[in-house]
C-alpha positions in Angstrom: -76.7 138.8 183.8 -77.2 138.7 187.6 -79.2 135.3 187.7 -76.2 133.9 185.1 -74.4 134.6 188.0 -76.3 132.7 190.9 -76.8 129.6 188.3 -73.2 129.3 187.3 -72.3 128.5 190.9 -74.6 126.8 191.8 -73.8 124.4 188.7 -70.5 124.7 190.0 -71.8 123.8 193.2 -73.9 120.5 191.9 -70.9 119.4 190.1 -68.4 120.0 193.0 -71.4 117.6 194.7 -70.6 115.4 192.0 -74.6 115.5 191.7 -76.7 115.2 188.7 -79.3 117.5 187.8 -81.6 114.8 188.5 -80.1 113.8 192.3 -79.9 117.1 193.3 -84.0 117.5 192.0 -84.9 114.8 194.0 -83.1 116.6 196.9 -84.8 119.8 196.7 -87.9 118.4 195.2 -87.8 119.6 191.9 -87.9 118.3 188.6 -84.6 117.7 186.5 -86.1 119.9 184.2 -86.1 122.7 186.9 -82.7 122.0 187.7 -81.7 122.9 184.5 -83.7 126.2 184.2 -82.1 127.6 187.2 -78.3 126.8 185.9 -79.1 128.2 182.4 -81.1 131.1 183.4 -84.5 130.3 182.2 -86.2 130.7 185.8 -85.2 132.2 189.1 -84.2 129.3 192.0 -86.4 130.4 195.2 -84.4 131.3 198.0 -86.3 128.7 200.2 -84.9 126.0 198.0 -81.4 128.1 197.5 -81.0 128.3 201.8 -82.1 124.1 201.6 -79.1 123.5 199.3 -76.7 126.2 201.0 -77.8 124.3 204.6 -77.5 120.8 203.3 -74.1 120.9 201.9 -72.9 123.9 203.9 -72.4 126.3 201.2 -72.7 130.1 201.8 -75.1 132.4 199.9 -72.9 134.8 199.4 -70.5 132.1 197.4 -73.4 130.2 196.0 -75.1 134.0 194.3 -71.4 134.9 193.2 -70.7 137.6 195.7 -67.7 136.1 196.8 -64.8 133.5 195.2 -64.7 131.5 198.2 -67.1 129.6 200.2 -67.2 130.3 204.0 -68.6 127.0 205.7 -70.8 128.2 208.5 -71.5 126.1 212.1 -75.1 127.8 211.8 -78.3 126.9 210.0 -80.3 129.2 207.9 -83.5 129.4 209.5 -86.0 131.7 207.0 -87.4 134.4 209.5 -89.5 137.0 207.4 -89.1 139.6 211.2 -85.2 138.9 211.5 -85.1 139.7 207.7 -87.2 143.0 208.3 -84.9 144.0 211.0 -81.8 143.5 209.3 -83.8 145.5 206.3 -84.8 148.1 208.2 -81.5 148.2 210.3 -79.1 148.5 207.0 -81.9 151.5 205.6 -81.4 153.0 209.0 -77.7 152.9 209.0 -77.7 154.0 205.1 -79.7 156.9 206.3 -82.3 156.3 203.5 -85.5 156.0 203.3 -87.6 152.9 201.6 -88.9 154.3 198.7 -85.1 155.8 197.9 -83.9 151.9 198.1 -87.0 150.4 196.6 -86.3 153.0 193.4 -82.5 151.7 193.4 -83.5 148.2 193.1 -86.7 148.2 191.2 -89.0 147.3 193.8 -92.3 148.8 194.9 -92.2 150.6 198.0 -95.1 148.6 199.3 -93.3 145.3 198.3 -90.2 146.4 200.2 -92.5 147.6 203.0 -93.3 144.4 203.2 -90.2 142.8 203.2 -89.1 145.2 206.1 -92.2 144.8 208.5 -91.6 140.7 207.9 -95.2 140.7 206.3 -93.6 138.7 203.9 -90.4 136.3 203.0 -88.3 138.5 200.8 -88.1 136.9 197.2 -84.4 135.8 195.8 -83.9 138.4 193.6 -85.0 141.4 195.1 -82.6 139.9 198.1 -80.0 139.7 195.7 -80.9 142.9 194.3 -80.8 144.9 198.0 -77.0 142.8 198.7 -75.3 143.3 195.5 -76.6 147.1 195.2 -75.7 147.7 199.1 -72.3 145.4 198.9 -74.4 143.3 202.0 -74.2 139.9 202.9 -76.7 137.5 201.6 -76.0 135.4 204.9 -76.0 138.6 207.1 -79.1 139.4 205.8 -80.9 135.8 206.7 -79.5 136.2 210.1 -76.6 133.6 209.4 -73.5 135.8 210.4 -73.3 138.7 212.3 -70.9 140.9 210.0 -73.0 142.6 207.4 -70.0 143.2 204.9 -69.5 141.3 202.3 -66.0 139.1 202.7 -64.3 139.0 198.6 
């Protein structure tokens, strides 16, 4: 159900584009094949290529993923930073008052995995991202350092 979700839109997106499967791979450097497998389901869009398309055509992540109905066009750039992702990690866990191994249970993550996420070791992955937002009612673009509100706008 949840990557139904994040492919619907971004179908909806391609088509708004008046894009074909094919353009659009050629764009983000994938085949049409691959295209296809992220709008029906079959396999999981990176978020590397999801903030490319989000930045190219100025489409939010939180309206491209489903979280909210309408897109907020943004002046700023996602820039992937594995440490500002961390901090805004660690920042929300602090705020929440939990601990990681509490939100890595809640999402089905391994603590190490999120650890990892948190300390910037590593570039979070699209659906535990999606996973942490949707199950914390967070911003996908507050979370990638793109706006400064952390709430999600419906």
């Amino acid at each position: 159900m949840v990557i139904i979700m994040i492919d619907n839109n971004l179908k909806y997106c391609r088509e708004e584009l008046e894009m074909t499967q094919e353009e659009l791979g050629i764009i983000l450097g994938a085949s049409k094949q691959t295209i296809s497998n992220w709008e029906t389901g079959y396999a999981f869009m990176p978020l590397t290529k999801l903030v490319r398309f989000c930045n190219l055509y100025n489409y939010s992540l939180d309206f491209v993923v489903g979280f909210t109905r309408k897109n907020t066009k943004y002046n700023k750039e996602i820039k992937l930073n594995p440490k500002l992702i961390g901090n805004n990690l660690k920042a929300l866990r602090k705020k929440l008052n939990l601990t990681q191994q509490k939100i890595s249970d809640k999402c089905n993550l391994y603590q190490a995995t999120y650890n990892h996420y948190e300390t910037g070791y590593s570039l979070i992955k699209i659906m535990p991202a999606y996973s942490i937002c949707k199950t914390y009612n967070i911003s996908m673009d507050w979370l990638v350092g793109r706006t400064n509100n952390p709430k999600l706008n419906k």
